[in-house]
N, C-alpha and C positions, 0 to 999 in steps of 0.2 A: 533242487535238493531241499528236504526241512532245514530249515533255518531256525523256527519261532522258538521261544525260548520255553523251560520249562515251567508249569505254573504249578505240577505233583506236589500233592501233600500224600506224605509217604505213607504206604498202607504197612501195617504190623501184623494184621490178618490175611491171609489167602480171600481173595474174592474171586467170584466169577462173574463174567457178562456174556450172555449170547445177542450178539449185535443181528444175525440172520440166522434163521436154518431150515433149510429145504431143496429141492430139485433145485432150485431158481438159484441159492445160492447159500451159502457157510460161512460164519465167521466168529468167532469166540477169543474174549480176552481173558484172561488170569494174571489177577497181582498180586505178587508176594513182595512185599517191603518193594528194594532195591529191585527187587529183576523180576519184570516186566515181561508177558506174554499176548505173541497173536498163534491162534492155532487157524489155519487155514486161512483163506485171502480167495474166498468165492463172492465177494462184492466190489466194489467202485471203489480205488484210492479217495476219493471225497467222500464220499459214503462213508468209510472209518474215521478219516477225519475229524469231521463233522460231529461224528458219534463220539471219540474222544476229546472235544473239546468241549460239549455237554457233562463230561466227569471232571474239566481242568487236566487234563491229559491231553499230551501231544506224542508223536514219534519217537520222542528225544527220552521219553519215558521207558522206552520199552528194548528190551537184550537178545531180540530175536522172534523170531519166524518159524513157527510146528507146522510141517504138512501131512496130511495124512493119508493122503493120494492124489494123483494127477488127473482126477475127473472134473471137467469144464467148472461142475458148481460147485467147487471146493481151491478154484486157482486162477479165474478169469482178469483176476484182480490182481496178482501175482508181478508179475513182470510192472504195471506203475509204482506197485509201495515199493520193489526193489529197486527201481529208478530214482523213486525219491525220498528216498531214505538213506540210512546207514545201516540199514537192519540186514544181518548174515540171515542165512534159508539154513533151519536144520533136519536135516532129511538123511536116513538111510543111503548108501552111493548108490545100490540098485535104480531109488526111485531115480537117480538123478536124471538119465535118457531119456524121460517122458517128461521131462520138467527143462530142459536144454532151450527150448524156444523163450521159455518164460525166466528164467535165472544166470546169470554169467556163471561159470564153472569157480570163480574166485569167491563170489556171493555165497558160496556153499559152506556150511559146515556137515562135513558128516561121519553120522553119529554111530555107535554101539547098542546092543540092547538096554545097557544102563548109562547113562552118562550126567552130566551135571552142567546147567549155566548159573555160573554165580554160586548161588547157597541154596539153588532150588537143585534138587535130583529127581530126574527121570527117567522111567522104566517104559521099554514097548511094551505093546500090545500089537502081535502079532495077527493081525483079522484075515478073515477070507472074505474078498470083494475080485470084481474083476478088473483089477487094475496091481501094475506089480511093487508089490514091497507095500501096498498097503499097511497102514499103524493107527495105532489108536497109543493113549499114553497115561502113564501112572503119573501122578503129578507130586512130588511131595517136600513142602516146604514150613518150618519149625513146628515141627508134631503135628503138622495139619496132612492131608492127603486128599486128591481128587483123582476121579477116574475119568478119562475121556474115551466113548467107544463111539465109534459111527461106521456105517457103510460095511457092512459085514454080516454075512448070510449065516453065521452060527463066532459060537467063541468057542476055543481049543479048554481043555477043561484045564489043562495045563498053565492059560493065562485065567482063564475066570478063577481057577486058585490064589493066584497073584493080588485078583483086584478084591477079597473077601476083608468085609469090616474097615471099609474107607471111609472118612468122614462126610465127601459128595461125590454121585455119582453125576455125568452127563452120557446118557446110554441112548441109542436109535430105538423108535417104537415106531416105525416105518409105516406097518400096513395092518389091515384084519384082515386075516385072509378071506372072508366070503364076501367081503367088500373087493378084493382085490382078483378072486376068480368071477364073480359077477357081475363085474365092473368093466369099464370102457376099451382095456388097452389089450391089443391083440396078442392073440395064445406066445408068442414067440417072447412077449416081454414080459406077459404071466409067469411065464416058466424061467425068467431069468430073476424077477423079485421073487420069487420063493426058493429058488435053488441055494445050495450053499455056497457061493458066491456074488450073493442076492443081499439083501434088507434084513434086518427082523422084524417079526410080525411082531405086534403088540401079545399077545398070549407069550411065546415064548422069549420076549424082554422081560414080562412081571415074572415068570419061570424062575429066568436066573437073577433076577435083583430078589427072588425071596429067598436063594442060596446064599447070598453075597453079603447083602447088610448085614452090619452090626451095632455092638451099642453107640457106636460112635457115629452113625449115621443120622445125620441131619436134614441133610436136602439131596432129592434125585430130580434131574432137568433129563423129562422126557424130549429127542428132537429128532429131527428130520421127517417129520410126520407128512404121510403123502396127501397132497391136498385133493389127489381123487378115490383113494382107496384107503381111508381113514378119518375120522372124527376127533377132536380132543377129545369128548365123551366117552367113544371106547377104548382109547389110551388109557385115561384116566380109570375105566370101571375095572379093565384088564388088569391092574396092578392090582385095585382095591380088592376085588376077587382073592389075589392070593394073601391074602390078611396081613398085607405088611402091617407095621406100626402107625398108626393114627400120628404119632409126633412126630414125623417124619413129612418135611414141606416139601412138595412133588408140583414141580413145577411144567408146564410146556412150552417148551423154544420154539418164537412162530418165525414163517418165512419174511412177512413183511412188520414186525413188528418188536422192538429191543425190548430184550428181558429185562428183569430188575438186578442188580448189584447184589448179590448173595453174600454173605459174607461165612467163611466155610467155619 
């Protein structure tokens, strides 16, 4: 069980960190003040560790656990931070059956489409992935807002409404597609990254973030970029094409490698 003591100097701002993001594995923190976030648990209990105590953060920091589906690179990690920690799983009850081997059923908190830990409130994001009860989440904490989308073959326009004129986004730029029909992996997995329970390609991510932002839009953290059927380059040129705003800091979430401390 954490034991070490806290060593947090308390954040006033929303910040964001993506610790991994990729096939291999997921893991994203968010701090607002007081309450404290892990969204997904796709790396090594040590491996986060580790990685929080390079900010002076520990366990003892943080008011819970967002998952956003039950696929290996998004929960492999799962079942040790629940072990060793005091941190509640907050999930949907659907997701819960697919998550059973990795979570005690007492560990669970579960949630509504709105609900609140602490002073932070947040909103699903209902995605289409192959996995059930699949989320993504509205993040929003003292007049700041984040958007977190991953693992989702298209967004309902009903929720891409929702996340319009958010301070940051973290949104999937998966694949190119002619990298991704030209490329290594047989027709059967083809057809399941482009379907609508699939990825987004980079073209139709920049799409929707040039519907989406607003003036209040500061930073977008492009992630889960495949590392065979994608480039940061055509991530990167994909958005730039649809003329977003030059002031706008457009970051890439790599798989083996921590983002910087964004401060939203």
């Amino acid at each position: 069980m954490e034991v070490e003591q806290s060593t947090l100097c308390h954040f006033t701002n929303m910040k964001i960190k993506t610790i991994a993001s990729g096939s291999k594995g997921n893991c994203t923190i968010v701090l607002c003040g007081d309450t404290n976030l892990i969204i997904d648990m796709g790396i090594s209990y040590l491996t986060l560790k580790r990685s929080l105590e390079e900010d002076s953060l520990s366990f003892k920091d943080f008011s819970g656990i967002l998952v956003t589906h039950n696929h290996n690179d998004h929960i492999k990690g799962l079942a040790s931070l629940v072990k060793n920690t005091n941190l509640d799983v907050y999930i949907p009850e659907e997701m819960y059956d697919g998550l059973k081997e990795y979570v005690p059923y007492a560990k669970c908190q579960f949630i509504d489409d709105k609900f609140t830990i602490n002073d932070v409130e947040i909103e699903l994001i209902h995605t289409s992935h192959d996995a059930p009860s699949s989320v993504g989440f509205i993040i929003e904490h003292d007049h700041k807002s984040f958007v977190y989308v991953t693992d989702t073959g298209y967004i309902n326009r009903k929720y891409l409404m929702k996340m319009v004129g958010k301070d940051a986004y973290l949104i999937e730029s998966n694949h190119d597609e002619v990298m991704l029909m030209d490329g290594p992996y047989p027709r059967f997995l083809k057809e399941r990254v482009i379907s609508d329970k699939g990825h987004l390609s980079n073209n139709t991510t920049a799409k929707y973030l040039k519907k989406i932002i607003g003036d209040n839009t500061k930073n977008i953290i492009l992630a889960h970029l495949s590392e065979k059927n994608n480039t940061e380059a055509k991530a990167l040129e994909a958005v730039h094409n649809e003329g977003l705003d030059k002031k706008i800091k457009i970051t890439i979430a790599r798989q083996n490698e921590e983002g910087p401390m964004i401060e939203v």
